[in-house]
TIVO-238859 format. One record per residue: x, y, z of N, C-alpha, C in turn; residue in one letter; residue number from 1. Coordinates in steps of 0.2 Angstrom, whole numbers, plus 5000, padded with zeros to 4 digits. Layout:
// TIVO-238859
n.px|n.py|n.pz|ca.px|ca.py|ca.pz|c.px|c.py|c.pz|code|pos
X|Y|Z|X|Y|Z|X|Y|Z|A|NUM
...
// end
This chain:
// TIVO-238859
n.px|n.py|n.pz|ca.px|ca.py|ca.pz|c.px|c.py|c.pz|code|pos
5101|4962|5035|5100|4969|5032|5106|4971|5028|X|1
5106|4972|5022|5109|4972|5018|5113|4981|5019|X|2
5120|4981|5018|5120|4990|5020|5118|4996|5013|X|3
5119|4994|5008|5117|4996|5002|5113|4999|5000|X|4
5106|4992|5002|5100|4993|5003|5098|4998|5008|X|5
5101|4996|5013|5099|5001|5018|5102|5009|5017|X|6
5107|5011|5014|5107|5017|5011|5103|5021|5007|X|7
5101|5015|5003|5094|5018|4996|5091|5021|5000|X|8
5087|5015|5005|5079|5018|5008|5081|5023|5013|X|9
5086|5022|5017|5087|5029|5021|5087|5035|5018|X|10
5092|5035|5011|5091|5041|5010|5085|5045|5009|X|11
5079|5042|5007|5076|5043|5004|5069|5046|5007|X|12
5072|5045|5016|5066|5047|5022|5069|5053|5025|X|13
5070|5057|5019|5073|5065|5025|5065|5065|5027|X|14
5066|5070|5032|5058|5073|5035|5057|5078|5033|X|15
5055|5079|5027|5051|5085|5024|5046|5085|5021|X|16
5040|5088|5020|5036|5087|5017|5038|5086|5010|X|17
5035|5080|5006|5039|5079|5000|5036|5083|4994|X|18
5042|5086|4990|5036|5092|4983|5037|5087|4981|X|19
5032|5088|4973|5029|5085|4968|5038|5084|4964|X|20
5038|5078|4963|5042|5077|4957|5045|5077|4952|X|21
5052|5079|4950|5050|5082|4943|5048|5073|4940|X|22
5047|5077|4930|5046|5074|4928|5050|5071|4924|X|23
5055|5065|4921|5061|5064|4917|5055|5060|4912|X|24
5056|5065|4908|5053|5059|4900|5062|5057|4897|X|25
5063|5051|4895|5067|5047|4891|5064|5046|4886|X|26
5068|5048|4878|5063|5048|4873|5067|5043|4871|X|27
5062|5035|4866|5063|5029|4866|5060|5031|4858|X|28
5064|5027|4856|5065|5024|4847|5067|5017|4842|X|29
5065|5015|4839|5069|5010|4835|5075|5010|4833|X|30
5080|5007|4838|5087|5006|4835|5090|5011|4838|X|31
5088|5015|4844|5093|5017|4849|5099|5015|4850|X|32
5104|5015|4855|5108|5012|4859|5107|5011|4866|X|33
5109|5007|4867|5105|5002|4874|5109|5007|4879|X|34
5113|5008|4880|5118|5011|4886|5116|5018|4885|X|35
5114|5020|4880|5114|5029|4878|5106|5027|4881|X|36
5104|5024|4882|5097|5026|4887|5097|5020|4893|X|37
5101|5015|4895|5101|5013|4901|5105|5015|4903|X|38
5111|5020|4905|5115|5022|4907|5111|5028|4910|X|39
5111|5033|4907|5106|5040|4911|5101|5037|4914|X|40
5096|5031|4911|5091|5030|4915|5093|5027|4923|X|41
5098|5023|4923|5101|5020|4931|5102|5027|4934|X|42
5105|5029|4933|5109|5039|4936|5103|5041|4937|X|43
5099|5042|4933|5094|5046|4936|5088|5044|4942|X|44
5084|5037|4938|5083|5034|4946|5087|5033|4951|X|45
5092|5031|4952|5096|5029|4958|5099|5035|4963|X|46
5099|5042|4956|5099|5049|4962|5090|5051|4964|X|47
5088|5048|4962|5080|5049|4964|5080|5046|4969|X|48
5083|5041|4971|5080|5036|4978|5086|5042|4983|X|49
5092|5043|4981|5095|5047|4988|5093|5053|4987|X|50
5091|5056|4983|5087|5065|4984|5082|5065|4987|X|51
5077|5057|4986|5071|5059|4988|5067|5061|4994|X|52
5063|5064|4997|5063|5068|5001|5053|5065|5006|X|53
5056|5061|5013|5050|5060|5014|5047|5054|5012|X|54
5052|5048|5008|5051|5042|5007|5047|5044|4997|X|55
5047|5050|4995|5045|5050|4989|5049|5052|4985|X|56
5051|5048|4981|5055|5049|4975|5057|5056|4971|X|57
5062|5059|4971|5064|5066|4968|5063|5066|4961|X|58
5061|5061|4956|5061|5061|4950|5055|5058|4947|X|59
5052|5057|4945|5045|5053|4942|5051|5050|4932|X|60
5051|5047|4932|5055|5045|4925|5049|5039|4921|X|61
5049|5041|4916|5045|5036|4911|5047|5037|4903|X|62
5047|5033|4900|5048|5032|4893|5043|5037|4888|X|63
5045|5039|4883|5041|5042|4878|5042|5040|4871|X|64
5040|5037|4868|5040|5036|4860|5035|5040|4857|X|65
5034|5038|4849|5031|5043|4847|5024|5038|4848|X|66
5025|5031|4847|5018|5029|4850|5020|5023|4858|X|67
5015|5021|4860|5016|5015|4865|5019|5007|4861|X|68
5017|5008|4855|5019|4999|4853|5027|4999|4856|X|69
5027|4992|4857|5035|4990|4859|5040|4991|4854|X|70
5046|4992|4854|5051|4995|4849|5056|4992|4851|X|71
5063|4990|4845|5068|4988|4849|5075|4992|4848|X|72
5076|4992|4854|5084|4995|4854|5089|4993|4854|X|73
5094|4996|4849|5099|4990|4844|5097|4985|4840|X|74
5090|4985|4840|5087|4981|4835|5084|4975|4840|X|75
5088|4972|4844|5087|4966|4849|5083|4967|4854|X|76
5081|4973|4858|5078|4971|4865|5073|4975|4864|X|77
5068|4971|4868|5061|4975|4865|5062|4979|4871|X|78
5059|4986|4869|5057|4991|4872|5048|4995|4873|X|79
5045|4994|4881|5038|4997|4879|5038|5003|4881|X|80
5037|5009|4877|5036|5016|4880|5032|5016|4886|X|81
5030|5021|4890|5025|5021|4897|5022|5027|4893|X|82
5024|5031|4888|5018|5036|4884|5018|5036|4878|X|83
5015|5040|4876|5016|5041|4868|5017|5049|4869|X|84
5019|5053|4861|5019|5061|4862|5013|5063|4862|X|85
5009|5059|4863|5002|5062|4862|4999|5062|4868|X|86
5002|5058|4873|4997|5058|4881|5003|5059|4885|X|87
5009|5061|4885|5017|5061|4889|5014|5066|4893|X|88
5015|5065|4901|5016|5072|4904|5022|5074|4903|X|89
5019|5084|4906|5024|5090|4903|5031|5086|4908|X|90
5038|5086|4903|5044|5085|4905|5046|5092|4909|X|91
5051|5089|4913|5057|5094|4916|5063|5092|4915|X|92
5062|5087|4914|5070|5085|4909|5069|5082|4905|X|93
5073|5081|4899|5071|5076|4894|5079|5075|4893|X|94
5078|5066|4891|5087|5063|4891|5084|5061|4883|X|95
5089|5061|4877|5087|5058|4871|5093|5055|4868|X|96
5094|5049|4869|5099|5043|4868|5100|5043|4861|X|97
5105|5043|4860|5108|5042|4852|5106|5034|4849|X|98
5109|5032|4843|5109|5027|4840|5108|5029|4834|X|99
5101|5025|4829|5098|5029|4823|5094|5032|4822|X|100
5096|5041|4825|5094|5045|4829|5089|5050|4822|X|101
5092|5048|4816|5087|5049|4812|5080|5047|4811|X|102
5080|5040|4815|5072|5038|4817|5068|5043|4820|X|103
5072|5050|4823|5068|5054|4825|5066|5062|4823|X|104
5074|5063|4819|5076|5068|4814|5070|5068|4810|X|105
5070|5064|4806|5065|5061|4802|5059|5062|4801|X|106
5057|5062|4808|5047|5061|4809|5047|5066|4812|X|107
5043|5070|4806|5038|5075|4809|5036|5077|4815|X|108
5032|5073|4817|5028|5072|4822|5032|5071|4831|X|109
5036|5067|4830|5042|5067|4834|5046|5073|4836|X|110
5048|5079|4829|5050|5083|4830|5047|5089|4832|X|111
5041|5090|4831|5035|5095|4835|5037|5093|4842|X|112
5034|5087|4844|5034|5085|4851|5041|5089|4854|X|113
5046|5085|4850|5053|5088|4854|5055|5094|4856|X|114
5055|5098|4850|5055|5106|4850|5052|5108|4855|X|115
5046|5106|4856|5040|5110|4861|5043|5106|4867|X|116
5043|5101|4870|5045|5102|4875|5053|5102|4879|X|117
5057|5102|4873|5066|5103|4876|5065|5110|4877|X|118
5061|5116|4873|5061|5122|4874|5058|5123|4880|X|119
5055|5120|4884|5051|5124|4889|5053|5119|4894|X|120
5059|5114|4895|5061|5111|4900|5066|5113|4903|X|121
5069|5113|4911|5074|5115|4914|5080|5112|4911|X|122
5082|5107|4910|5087|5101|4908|5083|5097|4901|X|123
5088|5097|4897|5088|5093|4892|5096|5088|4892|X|124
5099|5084|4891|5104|5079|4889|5104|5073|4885|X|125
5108|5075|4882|5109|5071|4874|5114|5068|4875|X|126
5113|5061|4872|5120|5058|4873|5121|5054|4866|X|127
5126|5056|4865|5131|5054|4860|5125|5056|4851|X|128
5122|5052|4848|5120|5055|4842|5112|5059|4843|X|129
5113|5057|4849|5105|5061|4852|5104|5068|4851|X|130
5112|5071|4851|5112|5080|4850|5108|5083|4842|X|131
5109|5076|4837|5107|5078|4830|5099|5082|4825|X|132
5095|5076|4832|5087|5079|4829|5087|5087|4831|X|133
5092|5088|4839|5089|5097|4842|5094|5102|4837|X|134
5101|5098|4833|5105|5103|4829|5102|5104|4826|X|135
5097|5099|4822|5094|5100|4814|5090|5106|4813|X|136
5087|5109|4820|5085|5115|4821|5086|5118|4822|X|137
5093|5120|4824|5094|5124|4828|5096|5127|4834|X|138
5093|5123|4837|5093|5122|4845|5100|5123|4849|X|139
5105|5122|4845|5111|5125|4849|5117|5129|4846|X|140
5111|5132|4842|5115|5138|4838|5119|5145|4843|X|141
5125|5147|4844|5131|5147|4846|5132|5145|4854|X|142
5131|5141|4853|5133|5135|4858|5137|5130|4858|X|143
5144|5129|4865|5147|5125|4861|5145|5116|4864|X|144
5144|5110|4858|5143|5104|4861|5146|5099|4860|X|145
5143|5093|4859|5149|5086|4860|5144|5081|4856|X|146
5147|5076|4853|5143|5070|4851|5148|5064|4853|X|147
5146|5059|4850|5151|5053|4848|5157|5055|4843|X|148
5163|5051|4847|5169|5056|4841|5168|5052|4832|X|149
5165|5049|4832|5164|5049|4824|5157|5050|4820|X|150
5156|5055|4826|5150|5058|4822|5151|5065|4823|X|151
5155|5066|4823|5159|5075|4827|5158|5078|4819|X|152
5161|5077|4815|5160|5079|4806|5152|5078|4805|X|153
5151|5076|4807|5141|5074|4804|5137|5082|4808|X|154
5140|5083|4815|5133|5086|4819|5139|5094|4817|X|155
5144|5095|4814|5145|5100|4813|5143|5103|4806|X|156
5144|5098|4802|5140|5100|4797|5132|5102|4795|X|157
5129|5096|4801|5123|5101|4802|5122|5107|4807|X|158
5126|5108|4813|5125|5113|4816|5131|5119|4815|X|159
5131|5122|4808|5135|5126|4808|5137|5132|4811|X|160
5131|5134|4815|5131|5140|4820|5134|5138|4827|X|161
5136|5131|4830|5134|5129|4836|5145|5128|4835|X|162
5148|5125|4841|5154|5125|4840|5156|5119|4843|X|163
5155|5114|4840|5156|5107|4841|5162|5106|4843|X|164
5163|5101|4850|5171|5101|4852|5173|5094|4854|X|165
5176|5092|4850|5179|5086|4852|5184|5082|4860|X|166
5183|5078|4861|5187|5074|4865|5183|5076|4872|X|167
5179|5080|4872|5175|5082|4879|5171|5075|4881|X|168
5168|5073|4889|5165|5069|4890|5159|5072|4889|X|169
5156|5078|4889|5150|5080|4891|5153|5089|4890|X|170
5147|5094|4888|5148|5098|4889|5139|5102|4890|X|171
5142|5106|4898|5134|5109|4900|5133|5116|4896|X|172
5128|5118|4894|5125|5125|4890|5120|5128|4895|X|173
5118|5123|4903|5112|5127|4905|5106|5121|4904|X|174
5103|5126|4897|5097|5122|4899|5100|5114|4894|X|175
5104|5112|4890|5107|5108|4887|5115|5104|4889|X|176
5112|5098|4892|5121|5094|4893|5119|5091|4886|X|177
5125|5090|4882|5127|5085|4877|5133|5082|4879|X|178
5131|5075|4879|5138|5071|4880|5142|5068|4872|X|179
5148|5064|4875|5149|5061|4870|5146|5052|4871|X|180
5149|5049|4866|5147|5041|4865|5146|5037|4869|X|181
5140|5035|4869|5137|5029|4875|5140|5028|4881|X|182
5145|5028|4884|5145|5027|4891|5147|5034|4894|X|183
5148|5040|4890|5148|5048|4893|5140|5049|4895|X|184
5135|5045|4891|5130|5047|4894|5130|5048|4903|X|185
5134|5041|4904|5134|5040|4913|5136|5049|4915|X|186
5142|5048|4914|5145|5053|4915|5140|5060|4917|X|187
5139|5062|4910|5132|5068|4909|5127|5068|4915|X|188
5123|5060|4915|5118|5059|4918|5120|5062|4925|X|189
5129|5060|4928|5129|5062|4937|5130|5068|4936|X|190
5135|5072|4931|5135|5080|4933|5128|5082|4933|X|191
5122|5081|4930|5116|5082|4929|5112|5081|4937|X|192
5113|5075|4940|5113|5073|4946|5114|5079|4952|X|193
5120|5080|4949|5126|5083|4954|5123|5091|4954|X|194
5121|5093|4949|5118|5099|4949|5110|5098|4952|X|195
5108|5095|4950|5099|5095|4953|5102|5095|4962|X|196
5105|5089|4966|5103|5086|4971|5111|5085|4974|X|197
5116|5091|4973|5122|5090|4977|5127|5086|4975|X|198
5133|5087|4975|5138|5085|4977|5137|5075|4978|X|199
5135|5076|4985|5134|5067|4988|5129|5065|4984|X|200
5126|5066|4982|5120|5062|4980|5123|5059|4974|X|201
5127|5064|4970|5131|5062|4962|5137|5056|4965|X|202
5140|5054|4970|5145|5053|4972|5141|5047|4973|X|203
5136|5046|4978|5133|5040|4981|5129|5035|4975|X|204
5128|5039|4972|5126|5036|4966|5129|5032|4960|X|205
5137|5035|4959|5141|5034|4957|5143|5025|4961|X|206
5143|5028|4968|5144|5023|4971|5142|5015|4971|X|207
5136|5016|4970|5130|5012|4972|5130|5008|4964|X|208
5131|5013|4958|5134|5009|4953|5139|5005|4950|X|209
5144|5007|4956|5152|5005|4955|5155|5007|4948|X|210
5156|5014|4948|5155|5019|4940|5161|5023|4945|X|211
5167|5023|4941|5171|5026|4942|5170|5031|4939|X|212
5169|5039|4945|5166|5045|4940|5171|5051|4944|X|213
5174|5053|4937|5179|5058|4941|5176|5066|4938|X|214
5174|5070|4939|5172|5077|4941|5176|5077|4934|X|215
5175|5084|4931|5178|5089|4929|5179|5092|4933|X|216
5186|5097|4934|5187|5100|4941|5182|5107|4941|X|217
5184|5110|4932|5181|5117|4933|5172|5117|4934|X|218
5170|5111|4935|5163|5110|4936|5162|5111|4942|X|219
5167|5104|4944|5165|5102|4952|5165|5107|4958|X|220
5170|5111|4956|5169|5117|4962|5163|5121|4961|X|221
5157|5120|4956|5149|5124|4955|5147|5118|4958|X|222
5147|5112|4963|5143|5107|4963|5142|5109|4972|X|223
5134|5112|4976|5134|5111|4982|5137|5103|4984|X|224
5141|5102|4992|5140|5098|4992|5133|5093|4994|X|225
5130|5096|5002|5124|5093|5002|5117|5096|4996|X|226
5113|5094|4998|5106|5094|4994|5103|5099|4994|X|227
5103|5105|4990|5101|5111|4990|5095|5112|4988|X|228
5090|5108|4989|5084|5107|4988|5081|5105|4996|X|229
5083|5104|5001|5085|5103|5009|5082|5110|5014|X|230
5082|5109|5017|5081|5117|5023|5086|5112|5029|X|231
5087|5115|5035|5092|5113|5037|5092|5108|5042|X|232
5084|5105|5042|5083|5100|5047|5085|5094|5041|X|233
5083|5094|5035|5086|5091|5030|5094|5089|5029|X|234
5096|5094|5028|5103|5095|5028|5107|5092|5034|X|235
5103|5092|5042|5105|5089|5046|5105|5079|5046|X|236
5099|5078|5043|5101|5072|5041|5103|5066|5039|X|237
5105|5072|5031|5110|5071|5027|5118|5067|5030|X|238
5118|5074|5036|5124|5075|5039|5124|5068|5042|X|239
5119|5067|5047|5120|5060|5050|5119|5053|5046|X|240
5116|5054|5039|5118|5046|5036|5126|5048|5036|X|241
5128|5053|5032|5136|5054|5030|5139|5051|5036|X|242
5137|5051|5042|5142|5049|5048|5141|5041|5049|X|243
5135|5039|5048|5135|5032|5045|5140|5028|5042|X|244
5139|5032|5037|5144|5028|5030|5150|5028|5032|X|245
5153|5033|5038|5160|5035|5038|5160|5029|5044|X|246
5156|5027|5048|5156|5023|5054|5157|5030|5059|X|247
5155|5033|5059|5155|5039|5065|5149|5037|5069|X|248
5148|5031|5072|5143|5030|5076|5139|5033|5080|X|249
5144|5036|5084|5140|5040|5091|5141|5046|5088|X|250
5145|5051|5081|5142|5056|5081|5135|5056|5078|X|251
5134|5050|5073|5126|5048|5070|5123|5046|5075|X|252
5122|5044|5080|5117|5043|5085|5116|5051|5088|X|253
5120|5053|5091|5118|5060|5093|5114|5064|5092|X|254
5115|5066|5083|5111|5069|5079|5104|5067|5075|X|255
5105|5060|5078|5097|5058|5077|5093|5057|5083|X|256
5096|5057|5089|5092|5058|5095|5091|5065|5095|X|257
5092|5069|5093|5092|5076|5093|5085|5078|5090|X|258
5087|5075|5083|5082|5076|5077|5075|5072|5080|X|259
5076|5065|5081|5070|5063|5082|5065|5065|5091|X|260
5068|5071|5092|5065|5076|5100|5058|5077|5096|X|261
5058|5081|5088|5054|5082|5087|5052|5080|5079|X|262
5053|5073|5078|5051|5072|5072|5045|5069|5073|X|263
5041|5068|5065|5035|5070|5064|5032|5065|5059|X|264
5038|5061|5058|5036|5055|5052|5038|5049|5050|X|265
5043|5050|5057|5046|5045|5059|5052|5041|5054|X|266
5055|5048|5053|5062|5047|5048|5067|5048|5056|X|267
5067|5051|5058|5073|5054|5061|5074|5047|5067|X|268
5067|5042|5067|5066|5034|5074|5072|5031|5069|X|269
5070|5030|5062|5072|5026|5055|5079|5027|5057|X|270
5083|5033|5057|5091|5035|5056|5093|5033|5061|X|271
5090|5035|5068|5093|5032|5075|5094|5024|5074|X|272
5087|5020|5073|5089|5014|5074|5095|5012|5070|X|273
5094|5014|5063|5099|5011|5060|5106|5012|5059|X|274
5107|5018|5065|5114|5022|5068|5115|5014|5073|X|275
5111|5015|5077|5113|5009|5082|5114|5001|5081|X|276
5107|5002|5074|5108|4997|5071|5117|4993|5066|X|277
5121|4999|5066|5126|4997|5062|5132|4998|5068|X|278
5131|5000|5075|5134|5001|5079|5135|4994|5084|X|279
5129|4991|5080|5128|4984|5086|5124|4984|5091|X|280
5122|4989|5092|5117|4991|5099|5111|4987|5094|X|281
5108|4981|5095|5101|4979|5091|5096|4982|5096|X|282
5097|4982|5101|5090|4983|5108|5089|4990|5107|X|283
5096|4992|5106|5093|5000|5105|5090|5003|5098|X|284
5093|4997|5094|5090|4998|5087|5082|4999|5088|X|285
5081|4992|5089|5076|4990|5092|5073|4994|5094|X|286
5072|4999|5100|5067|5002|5102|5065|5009|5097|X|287
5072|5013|5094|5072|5013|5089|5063|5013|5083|X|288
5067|5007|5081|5062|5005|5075|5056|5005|5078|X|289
5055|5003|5084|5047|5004|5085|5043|5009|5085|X|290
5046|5016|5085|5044|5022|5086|5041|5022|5080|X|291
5041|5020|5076|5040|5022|5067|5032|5018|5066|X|292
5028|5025|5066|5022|5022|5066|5019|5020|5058|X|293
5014|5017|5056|5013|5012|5053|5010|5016|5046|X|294
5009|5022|5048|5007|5027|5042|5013|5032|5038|X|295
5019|5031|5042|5023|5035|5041|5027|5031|5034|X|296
5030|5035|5029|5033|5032|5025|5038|5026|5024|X|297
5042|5027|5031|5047|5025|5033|5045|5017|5037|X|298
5039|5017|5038|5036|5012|5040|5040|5005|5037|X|299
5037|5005|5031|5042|4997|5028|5048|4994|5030|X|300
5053|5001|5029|5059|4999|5030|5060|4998|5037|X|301
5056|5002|5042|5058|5002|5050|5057|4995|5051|X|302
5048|4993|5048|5049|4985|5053|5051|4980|5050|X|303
5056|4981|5044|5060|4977|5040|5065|4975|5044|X|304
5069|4982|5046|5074|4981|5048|5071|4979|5057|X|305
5067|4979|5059|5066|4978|5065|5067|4972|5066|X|306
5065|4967|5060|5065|4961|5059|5070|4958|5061|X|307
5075|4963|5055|5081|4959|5056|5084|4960|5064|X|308
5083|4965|5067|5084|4966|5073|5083|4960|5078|X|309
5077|4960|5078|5075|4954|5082|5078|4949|5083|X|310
5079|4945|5076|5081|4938|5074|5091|4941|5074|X|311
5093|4944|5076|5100|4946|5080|5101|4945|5087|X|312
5096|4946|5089|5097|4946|5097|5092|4940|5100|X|313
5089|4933|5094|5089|4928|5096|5080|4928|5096|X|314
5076|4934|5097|5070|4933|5097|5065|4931|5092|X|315
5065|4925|5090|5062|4924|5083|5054|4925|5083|X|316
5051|4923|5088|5045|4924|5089|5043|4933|5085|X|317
5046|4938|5089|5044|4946|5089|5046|4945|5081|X|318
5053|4943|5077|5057|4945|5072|5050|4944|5066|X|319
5050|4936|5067|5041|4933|5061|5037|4938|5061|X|320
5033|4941|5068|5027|4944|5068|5029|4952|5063|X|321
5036|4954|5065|5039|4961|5061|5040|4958|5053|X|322
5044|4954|5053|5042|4952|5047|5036|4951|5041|X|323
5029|4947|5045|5024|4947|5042|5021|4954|5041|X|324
5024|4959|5045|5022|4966|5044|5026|4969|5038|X|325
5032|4968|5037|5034|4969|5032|5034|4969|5025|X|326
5031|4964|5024|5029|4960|5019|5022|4962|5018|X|327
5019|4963|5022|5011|4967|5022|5011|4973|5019|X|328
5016|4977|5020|5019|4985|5018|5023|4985|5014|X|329
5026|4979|5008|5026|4979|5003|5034|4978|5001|X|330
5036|4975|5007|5046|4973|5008|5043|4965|5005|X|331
5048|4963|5000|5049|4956|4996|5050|4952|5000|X|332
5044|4945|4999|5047|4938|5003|5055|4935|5001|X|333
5057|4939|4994|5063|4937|4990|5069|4938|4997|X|334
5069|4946|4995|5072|4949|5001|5073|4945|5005|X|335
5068|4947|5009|5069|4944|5017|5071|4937|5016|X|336
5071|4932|5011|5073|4926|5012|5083|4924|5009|X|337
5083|4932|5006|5090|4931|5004|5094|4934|5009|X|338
5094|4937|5015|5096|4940|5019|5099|4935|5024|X|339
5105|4936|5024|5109|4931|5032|5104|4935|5037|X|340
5103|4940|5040|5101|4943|5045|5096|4937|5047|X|341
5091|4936|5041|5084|4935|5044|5085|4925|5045|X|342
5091|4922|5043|5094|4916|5041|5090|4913|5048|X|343
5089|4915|5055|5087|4909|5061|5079|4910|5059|X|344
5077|4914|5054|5069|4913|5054|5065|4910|5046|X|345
5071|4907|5044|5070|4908|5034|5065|4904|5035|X|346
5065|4896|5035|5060|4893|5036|5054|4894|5037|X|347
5054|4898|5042|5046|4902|5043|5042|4906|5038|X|348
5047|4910|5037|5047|4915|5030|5044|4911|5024|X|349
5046|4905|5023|5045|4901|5016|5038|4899|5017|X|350
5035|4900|5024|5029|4898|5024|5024|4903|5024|X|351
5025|4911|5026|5022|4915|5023|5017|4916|5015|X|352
// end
């Protein structure tokens, strides 16, 4: 059981009934730049898997072009939209990536779409020449924002109202982050993070990417640190992955025996075992993970990791039968066969 892995999905099973979604439209073009739309996009999914709440994802993210055909970005990698402007659900944030951001200045049609729904989204973010199409209109008339530093003369000459500032990595307006040049998008996309879903979430993520990300300071002290989207049974779970990570084992076990007195979905079974789980206690994991009933979201990961439990403390017979459940609940044959944990039972696995 990989620890990583097993951070993703933990975090992602607070116990709360999950709300709906927001929705991330990333708008896609011909001749983008790759990182100014795969750099936001990693950030934002990968804070979606630690925000998410109840095993369901804090973010819904899909492509938007002005139609579905494939398209290439940087000219080289094909791109397929998931919508067009014509069937797109309503956004709640919209990311719009730089490159030849005139392919979207440009088109009319494009430009309706945009205006209408950056105006009426909580979150917009531009990265590097992305700022261009919203300046052409006006959209950050006296406001101050950022582009790619050699396009600083270009977006100042069209947004003469707006007060363009150089040498910034990003700069927030609210309902608009403008970063600078292809990799400040990363940057934008975690304060972005940092502001929806806390402090850790922006941190863990950063992590998880190996993206050395250092705060602004006058931001960072606006940033909760846990997940202000949370109520306190939440917030205390948070607390006990955090004690996890730090190897605080018996304070993470405590607070999930605590939580799981009365849980209800079988997140708080999930946190225990995999407290005990990283404690070495496998038997106690073990009983644990079995608590996690087969409806509950958390299911997957519980009789994944129950697997790997088994086949630790030598039981291969119980480890296969959790594992053939796992795989039925939609954990990878890849996975489990690349995992040392599950190595006394791989064999078997190959014949699944």
């Amino acid at each position: 059981m990989k620890l990583i892995l097993l951070l993703v999905l933990l975090a992602s099973s607070t116990a709360l009934a999950a709300p709906k979604p927001k929705n991330v439209a990333i708008v896609v073009y011909d001749r983008m730049e790759i990182l100014d739309f795969a750099g936001p996009s990693e950030v934002l999914a990968t804070a979606s898997k630690f925000a998410g709440l109840g095993g369901t994802p804090a973010l819904n993210l899909y492509l938007v072009g002005k139609t579905t055909k494939p398209l290439k970005a940087q000219g080289f990698i094909d791109i397929t939209p998931t919508y067009s402007i014509d069937n797109a659900p309503k956004p709640d944030i919209v990311v719009i990536p730089g490159g030849m951001a005139d392919n979207v200045s440009n088109d009319a049609a494009m430009m309706t779409w945009l205006t209408s729904v950056t105006a009426t989204s909580d979150a917009t973010l531009t990265v590097c020449t992305g700022a261009f199409p919203l300046a052409k209109v006006g959209a950050f008339d006296g406001m101050e924002i950022t582009t790619f530093y050699g396009a600083i003369e270009g977006l100042r000459a069209i947004a003469p109202k707006a007060r363009v500032t150089h040498g910034r990595r990003f700069v927030d307006n609210g309902r608009y982050i403008t970063t600078a040049g292809v990799s400040a998008g990363i940057d934008g996309a975690l304060h972005l993070a940092a502001r929806l879903f806390g402090r850790r979430v922006a941190d863990q993520t950063a992590r998880y990417m190996e993206y050395h990300w250092t705060p602004e300071p006058y931001l960072a002290t606006g940033y909760t640190y846990w997940n202000p989207s949370l109520d306190d049974r939440g917030r205390q779970i948070q607390q006990a992955e955090a004690a996890v990570e730090e190897k605080k084992y018996g304070d993470a076990i405590a607070l999930f025996e605590k939580l799981a007195k009365t849980d209800t979905d079988g997140s708080a079974w999930l946190g225990l075992g995999n407290a005990r789980y990283f404690a070495r206690d496998y038997r106690g994991a073990i009983n644990a993970y079995a608590r996690v009933g087969e409806k509950s979201a958390s299911f997957p990961t519980a009789v994944y990791n129950l697997a790997c439990s088994f086949a630790l403390v030598g039981d291969k017979a119980k480890a296969l039968v959790a594992i053939r459940k796992a795989i039925v609940a939609g954990i990878s044959k890849a996975q489990a066969l690349a995992d040392s944990d599950l190595s006394s039972i791989k064999d078997d696995i190959q014949k699944i």
